[in-house]
N, CA, C and O atoms as a Maestro MAE file, in Angstrom:
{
 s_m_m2io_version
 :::
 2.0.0
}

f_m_ct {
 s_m_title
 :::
 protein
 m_atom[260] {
  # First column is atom index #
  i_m_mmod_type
  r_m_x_coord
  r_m_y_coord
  r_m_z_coord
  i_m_residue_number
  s_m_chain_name
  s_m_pdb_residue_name
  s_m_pdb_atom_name
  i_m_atomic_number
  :::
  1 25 0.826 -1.200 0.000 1 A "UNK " " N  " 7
  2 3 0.000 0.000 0.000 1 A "UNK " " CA " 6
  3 2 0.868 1.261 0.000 1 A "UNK " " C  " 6
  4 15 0.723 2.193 -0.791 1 A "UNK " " O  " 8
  5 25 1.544 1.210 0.716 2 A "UNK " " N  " 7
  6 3 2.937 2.399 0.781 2 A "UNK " " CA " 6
  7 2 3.779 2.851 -0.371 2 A "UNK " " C  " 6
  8 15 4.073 3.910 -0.927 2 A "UNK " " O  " 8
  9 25 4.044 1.526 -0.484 3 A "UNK " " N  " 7
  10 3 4.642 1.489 -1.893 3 A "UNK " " CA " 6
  11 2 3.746 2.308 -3.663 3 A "UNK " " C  " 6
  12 15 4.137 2.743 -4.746 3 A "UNK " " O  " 8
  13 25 2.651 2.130 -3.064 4 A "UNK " " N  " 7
  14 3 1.682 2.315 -4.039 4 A "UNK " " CA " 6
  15 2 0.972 3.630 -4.613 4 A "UNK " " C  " 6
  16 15 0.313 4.006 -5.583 4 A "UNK " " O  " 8
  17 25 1.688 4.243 -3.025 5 A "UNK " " N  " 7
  18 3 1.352 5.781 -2.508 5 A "UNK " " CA " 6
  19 2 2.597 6.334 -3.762 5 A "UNK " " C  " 6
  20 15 2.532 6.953 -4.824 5 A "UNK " " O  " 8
  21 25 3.737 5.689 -2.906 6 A "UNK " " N  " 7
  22 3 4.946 6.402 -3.145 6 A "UNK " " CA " 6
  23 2 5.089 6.465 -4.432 6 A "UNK " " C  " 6
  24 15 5.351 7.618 -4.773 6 A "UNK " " O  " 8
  25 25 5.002 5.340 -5.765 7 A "UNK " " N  " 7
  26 3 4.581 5.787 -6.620 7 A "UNK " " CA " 6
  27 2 3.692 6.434 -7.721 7 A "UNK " " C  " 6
  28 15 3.700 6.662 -8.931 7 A "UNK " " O  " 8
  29 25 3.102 6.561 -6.870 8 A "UNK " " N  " 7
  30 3 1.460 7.002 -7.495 8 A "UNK " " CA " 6
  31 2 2.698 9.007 -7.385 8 A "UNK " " C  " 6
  32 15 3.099 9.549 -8.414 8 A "UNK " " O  " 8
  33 25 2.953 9.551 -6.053 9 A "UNK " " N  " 7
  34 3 3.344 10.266 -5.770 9 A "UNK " " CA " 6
  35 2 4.936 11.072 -7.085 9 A "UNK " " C  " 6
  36 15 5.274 12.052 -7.748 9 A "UNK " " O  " 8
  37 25 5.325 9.694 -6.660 10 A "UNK " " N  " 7
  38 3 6.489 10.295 -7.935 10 A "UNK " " CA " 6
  39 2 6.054 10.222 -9.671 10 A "UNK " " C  " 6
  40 15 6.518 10.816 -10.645 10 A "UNK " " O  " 8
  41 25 5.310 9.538 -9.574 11 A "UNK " " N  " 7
  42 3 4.772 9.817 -10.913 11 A "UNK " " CA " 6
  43 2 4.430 11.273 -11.558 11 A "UNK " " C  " 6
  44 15 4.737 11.798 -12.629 11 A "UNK " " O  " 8
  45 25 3.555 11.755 -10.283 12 A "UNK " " N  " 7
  46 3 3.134 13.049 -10.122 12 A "UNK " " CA " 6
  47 2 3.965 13.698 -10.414 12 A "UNK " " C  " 6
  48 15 3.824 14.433 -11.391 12 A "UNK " " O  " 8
  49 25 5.471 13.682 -9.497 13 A "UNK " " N  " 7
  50 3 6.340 14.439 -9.737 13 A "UNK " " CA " 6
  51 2 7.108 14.677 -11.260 13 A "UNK " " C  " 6
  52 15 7.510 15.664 -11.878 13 A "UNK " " O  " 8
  53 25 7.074 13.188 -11.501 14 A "UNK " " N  " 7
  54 3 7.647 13.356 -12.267 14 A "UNK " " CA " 6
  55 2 6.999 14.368 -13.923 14 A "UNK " " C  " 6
  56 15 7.493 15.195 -14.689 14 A "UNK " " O  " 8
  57 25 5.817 13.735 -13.797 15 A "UNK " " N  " 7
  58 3 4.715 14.847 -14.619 15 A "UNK " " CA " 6
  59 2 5.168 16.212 -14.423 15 A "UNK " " C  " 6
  60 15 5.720 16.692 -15.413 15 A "UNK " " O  " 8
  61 25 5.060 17.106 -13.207 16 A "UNK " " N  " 7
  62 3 5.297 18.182 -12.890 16 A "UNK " " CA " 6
  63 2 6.246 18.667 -14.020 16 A "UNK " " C  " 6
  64 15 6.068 19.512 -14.897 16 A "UNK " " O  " 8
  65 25 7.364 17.836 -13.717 17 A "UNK " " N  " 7
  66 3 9.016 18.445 -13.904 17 A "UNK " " CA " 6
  67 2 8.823 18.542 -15.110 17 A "UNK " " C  " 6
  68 15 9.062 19.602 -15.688 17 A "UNK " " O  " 8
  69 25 8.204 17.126 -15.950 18 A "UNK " " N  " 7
  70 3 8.388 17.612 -17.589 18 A "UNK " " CA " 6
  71 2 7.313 18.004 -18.158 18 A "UNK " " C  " 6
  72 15 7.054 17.770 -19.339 18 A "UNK " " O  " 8
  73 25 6.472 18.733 -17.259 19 A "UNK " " N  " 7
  74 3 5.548 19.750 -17.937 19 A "UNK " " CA " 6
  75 2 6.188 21.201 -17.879 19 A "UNK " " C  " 6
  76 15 5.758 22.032 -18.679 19 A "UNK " " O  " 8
  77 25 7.130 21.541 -17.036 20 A "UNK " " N  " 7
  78 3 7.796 22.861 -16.560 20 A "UNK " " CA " 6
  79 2 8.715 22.987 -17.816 20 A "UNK " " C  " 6
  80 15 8.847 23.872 -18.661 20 A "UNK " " O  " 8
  81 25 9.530 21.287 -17.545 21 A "UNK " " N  " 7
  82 3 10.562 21.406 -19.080 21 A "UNK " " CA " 6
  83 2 9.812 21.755 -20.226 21 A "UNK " " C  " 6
  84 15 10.224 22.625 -20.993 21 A "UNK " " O  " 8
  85 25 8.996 21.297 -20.368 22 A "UNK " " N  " 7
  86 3 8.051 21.331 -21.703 22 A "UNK " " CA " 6
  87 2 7.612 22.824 -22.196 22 A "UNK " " C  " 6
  88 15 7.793 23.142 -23.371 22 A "UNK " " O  " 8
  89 25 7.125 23.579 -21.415 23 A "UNK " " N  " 7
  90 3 6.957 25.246 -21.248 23 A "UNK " " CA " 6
  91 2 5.546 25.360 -20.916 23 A "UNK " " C  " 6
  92 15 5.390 26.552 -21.181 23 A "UNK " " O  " 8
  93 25 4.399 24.946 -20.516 24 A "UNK " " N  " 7
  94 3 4.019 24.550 -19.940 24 A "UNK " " CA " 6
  95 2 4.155 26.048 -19.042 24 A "UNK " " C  " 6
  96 15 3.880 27.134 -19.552 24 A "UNK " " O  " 8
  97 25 4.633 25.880 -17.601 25 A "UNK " " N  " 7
  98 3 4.896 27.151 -17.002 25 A "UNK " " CA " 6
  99 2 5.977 27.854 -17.487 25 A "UNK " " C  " 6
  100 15 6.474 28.408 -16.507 25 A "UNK " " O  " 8
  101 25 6.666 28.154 -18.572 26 A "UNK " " N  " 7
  102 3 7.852 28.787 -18.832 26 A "UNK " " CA " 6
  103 2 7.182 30.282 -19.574 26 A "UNK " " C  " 6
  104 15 5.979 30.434 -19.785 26 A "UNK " " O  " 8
  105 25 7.897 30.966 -19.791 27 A "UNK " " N  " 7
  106 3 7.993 32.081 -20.614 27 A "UNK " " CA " 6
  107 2 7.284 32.323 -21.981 27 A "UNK " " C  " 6
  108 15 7.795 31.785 -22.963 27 A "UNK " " O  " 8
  109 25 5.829 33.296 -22.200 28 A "UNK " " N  " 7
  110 3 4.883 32.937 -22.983 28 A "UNK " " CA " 6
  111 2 4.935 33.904 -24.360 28 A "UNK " " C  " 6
  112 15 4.228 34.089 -25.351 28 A "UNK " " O  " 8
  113 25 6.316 34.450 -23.769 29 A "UNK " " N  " 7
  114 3 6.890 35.805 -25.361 29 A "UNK " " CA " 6
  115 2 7.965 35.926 -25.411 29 A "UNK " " C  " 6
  116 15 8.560 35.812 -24.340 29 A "UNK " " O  " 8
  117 25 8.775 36.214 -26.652 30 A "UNK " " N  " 7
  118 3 10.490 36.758 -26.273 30 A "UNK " " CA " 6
  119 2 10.334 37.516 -25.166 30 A "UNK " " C  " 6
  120 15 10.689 36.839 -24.201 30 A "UNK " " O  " 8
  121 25 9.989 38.552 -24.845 31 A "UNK " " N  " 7
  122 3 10.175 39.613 -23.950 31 A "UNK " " CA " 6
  123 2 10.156 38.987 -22.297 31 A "UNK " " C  " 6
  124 15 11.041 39.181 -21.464 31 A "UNK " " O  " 8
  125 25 8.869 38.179 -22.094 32 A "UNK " " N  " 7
  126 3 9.027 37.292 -20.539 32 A "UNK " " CA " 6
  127 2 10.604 36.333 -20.925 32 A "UNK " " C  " 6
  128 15 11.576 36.415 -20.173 32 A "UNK " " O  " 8
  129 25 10.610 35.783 -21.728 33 A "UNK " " N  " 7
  130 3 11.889 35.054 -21.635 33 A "UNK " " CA " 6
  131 2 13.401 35.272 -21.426 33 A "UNK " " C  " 6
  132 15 14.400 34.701 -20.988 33 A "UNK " " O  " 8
  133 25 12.792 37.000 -22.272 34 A "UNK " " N  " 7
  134 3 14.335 37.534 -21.488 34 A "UNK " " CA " 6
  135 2 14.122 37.786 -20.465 34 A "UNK " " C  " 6
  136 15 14.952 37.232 -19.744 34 A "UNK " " O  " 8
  137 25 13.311 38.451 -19.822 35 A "UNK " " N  " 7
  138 3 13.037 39.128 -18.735 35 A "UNK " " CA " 6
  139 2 13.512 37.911 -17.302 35 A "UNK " " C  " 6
  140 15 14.337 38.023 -16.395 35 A "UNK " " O  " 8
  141 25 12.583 36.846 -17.657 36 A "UNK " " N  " 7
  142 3 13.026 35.790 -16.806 36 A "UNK " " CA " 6
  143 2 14.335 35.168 -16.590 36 A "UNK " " C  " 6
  144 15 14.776 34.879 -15.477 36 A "UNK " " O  " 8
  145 25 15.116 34.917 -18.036 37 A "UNK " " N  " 7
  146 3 16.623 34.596 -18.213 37 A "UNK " " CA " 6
  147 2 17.429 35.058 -17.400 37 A "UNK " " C  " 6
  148 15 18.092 34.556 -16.493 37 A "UNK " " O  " 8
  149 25 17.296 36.253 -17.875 38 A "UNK " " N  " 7
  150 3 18.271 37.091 -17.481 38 A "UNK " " CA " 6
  151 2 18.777 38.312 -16.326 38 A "UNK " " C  " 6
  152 15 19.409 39.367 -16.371 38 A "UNK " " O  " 8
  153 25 17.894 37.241 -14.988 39 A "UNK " " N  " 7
  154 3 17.947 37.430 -13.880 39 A "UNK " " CA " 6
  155 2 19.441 37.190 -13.327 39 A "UNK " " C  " 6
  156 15 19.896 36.111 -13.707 39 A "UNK " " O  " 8
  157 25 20.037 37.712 -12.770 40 A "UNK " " N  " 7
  158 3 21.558 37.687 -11.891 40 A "UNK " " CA " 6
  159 2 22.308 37.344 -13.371 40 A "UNK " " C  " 6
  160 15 22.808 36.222 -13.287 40 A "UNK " " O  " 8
  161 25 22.507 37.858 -14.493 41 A "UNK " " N  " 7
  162 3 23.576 37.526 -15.754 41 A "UNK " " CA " 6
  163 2 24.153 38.402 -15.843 41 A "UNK " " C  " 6
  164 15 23.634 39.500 -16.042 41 A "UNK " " O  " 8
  165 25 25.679 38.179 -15.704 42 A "UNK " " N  " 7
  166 3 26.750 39.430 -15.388 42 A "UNK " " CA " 6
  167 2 27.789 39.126 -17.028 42 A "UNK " " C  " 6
  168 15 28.534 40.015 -17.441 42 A "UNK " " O  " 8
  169 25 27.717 38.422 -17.413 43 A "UNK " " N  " 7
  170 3 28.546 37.931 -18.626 43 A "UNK " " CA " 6
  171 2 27.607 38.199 -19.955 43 A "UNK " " C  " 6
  172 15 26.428 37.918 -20.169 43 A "UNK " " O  " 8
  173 25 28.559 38.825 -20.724 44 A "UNK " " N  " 7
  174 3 28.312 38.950 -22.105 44 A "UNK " " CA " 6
  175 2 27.678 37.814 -22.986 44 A "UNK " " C  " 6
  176 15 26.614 37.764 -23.604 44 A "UNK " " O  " 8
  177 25 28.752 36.882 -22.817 45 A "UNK " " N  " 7
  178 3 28.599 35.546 -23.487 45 A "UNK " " CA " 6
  179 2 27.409 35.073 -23.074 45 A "UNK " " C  " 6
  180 15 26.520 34.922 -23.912 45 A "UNK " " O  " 8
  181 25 27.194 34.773 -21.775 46 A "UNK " " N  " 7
  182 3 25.752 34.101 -21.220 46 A "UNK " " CA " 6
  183 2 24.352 35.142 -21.926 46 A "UNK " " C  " 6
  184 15 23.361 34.628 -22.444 46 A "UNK " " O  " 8
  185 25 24.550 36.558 -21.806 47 A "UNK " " N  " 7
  186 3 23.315 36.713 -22.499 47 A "UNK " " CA " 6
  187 2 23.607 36.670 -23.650 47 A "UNK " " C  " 6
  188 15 22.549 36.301 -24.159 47 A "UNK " " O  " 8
  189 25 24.405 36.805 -24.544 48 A "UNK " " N  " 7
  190 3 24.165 36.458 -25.780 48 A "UNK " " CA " 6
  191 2 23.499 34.645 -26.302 48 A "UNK " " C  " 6
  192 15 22.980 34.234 -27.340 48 A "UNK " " O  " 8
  193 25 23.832 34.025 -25.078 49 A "UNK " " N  " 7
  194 3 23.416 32.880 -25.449 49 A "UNK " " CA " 6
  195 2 21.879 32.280 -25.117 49 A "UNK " " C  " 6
  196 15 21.261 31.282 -25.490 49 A "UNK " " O  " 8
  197 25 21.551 33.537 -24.120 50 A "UNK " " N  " 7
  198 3 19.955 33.734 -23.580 50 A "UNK " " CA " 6
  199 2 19.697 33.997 -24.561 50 A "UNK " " C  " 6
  200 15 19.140 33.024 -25.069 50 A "UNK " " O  " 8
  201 25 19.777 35.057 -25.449 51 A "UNK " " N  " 7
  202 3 18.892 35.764 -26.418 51 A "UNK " " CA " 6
  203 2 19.018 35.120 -27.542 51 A "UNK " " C  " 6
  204 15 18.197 35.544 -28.354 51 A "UNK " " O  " 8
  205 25 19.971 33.909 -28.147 52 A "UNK " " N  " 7
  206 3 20.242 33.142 -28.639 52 A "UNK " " CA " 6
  207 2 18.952 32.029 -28.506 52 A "UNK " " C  " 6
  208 15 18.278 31.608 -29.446 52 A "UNK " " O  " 8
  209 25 18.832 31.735 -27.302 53 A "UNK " " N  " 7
  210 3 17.659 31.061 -26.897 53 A "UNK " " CA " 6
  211 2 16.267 30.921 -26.967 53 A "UNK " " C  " 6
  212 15 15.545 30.045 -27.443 53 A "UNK " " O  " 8
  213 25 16.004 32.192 -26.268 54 A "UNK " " N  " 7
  214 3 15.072 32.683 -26.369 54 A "UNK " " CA " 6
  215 2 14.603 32.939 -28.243 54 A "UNK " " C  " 6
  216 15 13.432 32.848 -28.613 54 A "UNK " " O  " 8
  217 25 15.531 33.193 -29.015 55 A "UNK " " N  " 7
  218 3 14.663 33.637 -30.125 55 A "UNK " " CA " 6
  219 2 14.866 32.310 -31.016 55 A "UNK " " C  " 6
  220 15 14.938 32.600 -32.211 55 A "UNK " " O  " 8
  221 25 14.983 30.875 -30.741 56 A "UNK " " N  " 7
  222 3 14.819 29.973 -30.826 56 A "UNK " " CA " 6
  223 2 13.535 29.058 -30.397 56 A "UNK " " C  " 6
  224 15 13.210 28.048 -31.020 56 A "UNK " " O  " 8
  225 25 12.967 29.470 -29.439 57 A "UNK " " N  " 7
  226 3 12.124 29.361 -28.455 57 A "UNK " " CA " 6
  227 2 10.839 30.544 -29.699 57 A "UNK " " C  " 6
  228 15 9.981 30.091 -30.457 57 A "UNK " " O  " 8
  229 25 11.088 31.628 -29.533 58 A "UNK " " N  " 7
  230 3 9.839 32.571 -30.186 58 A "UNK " " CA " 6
  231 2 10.495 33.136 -31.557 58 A "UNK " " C  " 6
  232 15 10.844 34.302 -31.740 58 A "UNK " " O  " 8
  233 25 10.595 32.014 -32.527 59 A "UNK " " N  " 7
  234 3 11.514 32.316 -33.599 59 A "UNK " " CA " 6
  235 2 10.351 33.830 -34.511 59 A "UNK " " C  " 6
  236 15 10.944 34.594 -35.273 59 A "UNK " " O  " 8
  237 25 8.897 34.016 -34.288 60 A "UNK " " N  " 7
  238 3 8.482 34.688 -35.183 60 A "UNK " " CA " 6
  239 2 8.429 36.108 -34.376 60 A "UNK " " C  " 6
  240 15 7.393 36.721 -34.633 60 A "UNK " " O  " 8
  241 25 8.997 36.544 -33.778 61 A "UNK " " N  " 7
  242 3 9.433 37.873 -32.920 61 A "UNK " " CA " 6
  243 2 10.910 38.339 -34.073 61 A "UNK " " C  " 6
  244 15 11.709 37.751 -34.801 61 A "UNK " " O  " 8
  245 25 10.687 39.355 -33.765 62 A "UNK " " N  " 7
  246 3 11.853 40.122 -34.700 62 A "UNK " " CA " 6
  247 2 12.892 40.926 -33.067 62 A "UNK " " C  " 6
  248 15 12.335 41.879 -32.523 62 A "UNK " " O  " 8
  249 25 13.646 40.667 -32.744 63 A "UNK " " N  " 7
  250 3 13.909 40.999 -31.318 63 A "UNK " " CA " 6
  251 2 14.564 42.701 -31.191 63 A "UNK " " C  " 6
  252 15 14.519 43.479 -30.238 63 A "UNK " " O  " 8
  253 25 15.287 42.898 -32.857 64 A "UNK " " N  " 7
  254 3 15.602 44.252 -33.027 64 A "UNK " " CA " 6
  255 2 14.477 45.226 -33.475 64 A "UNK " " C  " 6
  256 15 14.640 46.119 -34.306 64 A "UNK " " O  " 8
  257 25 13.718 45.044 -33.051 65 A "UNK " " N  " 7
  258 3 12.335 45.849 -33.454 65 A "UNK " " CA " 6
  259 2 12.069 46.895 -32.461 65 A "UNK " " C  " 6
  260 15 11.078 47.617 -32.576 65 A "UNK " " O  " 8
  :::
 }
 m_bond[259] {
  # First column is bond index #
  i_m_from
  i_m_to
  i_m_order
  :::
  1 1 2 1
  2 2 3 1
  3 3 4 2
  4 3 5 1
  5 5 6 1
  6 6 7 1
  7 7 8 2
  8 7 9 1
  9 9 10 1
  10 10 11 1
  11 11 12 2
  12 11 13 1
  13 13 14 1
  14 14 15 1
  15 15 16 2
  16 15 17 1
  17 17 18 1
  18 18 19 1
  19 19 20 2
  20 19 21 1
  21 21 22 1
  22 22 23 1
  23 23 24 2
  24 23 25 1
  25 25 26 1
  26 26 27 1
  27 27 28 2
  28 27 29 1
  29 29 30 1
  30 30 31 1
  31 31 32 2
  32 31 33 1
  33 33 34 1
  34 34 35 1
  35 35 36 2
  36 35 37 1
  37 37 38 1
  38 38 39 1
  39 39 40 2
  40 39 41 1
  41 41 42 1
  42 42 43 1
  43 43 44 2
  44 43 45 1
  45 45 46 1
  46 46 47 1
  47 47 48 2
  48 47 49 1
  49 49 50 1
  50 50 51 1
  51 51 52 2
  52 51 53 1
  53 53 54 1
  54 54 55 1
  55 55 56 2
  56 55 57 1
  57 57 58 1
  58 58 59 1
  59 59 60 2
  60 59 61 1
  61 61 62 1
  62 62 63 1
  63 63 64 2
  64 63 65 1
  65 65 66 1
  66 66 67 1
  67 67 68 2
  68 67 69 1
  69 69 70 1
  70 70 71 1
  71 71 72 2
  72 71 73 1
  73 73 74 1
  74 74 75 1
  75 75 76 2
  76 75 77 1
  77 77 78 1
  78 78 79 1
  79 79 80 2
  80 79 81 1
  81 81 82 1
  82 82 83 1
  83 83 84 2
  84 83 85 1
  85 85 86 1
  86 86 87 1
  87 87 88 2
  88 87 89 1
  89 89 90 1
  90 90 91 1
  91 91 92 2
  92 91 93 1
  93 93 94 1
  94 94 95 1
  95 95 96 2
  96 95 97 1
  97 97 98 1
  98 98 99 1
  99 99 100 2
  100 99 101 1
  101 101 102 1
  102 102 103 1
  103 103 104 2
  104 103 105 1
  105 105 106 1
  106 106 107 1
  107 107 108 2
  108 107 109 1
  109 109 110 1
  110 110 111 1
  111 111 112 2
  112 111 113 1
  113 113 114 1
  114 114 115 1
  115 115 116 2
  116 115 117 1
  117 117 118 1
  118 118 119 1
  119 119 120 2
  120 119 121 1
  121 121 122 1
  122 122 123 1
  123 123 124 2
  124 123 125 1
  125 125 126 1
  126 126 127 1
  127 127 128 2
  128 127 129 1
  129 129 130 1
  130 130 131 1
  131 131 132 2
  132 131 133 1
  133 133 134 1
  134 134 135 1
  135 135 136 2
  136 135 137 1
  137 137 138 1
  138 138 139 1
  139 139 140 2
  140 139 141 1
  141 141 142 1
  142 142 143 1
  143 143 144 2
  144 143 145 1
  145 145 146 1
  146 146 147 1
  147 147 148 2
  148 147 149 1
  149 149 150 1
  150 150 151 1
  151 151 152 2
  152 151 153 1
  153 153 154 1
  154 154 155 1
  155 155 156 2
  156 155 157 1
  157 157 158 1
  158 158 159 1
  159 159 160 2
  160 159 161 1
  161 161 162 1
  162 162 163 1
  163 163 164 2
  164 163 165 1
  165 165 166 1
  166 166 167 1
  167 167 168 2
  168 167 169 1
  169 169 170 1
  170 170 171 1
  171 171 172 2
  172 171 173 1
  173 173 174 1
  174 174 175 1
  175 175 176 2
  176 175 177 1
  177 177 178 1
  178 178 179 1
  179 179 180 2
  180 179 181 1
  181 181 182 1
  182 182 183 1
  183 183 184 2
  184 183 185 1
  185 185 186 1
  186 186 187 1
  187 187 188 2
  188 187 189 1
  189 189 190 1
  190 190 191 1
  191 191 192 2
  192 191 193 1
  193 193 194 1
  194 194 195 1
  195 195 196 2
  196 195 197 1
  197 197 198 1
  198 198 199 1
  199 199 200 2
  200 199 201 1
  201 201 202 1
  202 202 203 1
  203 203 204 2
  204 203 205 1
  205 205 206 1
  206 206 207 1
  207 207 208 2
  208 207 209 1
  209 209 210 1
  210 210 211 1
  211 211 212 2
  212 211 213 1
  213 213 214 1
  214 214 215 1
  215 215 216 2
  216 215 217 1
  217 217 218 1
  218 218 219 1
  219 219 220 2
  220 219 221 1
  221 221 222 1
  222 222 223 1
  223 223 224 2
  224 223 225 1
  225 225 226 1
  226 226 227 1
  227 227 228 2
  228 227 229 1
  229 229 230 1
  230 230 231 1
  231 231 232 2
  232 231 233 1
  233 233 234 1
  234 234 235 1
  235 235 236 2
  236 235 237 1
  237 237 238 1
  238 238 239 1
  239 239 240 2
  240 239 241 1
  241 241 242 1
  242 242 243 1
  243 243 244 2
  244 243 245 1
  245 245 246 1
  246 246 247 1
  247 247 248 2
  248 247 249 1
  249 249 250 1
  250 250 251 1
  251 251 252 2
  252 251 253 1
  253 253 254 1
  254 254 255 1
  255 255 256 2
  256 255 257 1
  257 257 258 1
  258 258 259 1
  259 259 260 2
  :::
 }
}
């Protein structure tokens, strides 16, 4: 019965996680995605590779607009 819990339980979890991966709760425009990214990013390289991302993620945004 315990046992039955416990996976019934991680199943759940595990749903959670790859609905978050999935986007699901993630970032719903370029603009939230940077916004969210690029929280504590002190390096050049790293945001270039956010915004790299991100417009991979919302390829029909024009980001120099």
């Amino acid at each position: 019965m315990i046992l039955r819990i416990f996976f019934a339980i991680l199943i759940i979890l595990i749903y959670f996680i790859s609905a978050t991966h999935a986007g699901i709760f993630g970032p719903k425009s370029y603009d939230e995605c940077i916004t969210e990214s690029m929280k504590g990013v002190k390096s050049d390289l790293a945001a270039r590779a956010i915004m790299k991302s991100c417009r991979e993620q919302f390829p029909d945004v024009d980001p120099n607009a």
